[in-house]
N, C-alpha and C positions, 0 to 999 in steps of 0.2 A: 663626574660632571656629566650632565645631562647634554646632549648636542642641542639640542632644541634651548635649554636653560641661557648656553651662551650663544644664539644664530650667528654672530658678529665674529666669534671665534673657530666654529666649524660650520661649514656647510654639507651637503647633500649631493656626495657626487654621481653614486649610480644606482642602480637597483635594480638587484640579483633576481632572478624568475627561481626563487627556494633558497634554503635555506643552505642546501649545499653548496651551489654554486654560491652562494654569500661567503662564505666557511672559506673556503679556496680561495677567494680576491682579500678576503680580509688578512691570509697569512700571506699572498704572496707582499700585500704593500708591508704589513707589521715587520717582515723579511728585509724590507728595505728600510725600517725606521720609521714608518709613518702610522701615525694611531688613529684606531677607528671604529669608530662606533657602528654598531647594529639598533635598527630602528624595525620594528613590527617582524622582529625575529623567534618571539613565544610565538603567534599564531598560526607560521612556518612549523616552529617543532609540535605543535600538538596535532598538524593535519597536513604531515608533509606528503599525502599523496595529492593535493591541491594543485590546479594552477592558475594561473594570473593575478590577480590585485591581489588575493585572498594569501597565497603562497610567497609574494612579492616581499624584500626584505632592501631596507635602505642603508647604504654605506653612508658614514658621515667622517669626514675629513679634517684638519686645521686649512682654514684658509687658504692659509700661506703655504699650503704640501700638495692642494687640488690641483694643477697644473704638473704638476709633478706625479703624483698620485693616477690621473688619470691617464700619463705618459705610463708609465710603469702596467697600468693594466693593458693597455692595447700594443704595448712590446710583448708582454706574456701572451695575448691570445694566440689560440692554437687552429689553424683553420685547416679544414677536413683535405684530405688527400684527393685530386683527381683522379677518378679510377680509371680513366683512358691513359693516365701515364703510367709507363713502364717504371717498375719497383729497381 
């Protein structure tokens, strides 16, 4: 099923700067049970030294997992070390 075919059943919850970064958010939510679709993810794999709109690739959700879905990515983000603190 096509995300777009049903809008009413998945939406569009974020969108990945490459295909990589896509690849990674889509296992860690699939990891949790929630399914997802990739949107303008062929024009990523044929020119993934690309970036912005061009390299851009769209997550697509069930409705009803988006608040959930979008908790689940921003518990996973990993945010860079200050380098003035001691290791």
């Amino acid at each position: 099923m096509n995300p777009e075919e049903s809008s009413n059943a998945f939406v569009k919850l974020v969108t990945a700067n490459g295909l990589t970064e896509a690849d990674v958010w889509k296992a860690v939510l699939e990891a949790s049970g929630i399914q997802v679709f990739l949107r303008h993810e062929a024009m990523a794999a044929v020119i993934p030294e690309t970036a912005g709109e061009i390299a851009a690739v769209d997550l697509w959700v069930p409705r009803e997992q988006a608040a959930e879905a979008l908790q689940i990515l921003q518990d996973e983000r990993v945010e860079p070390a200050d380098e003035d603190e001691p290791v």
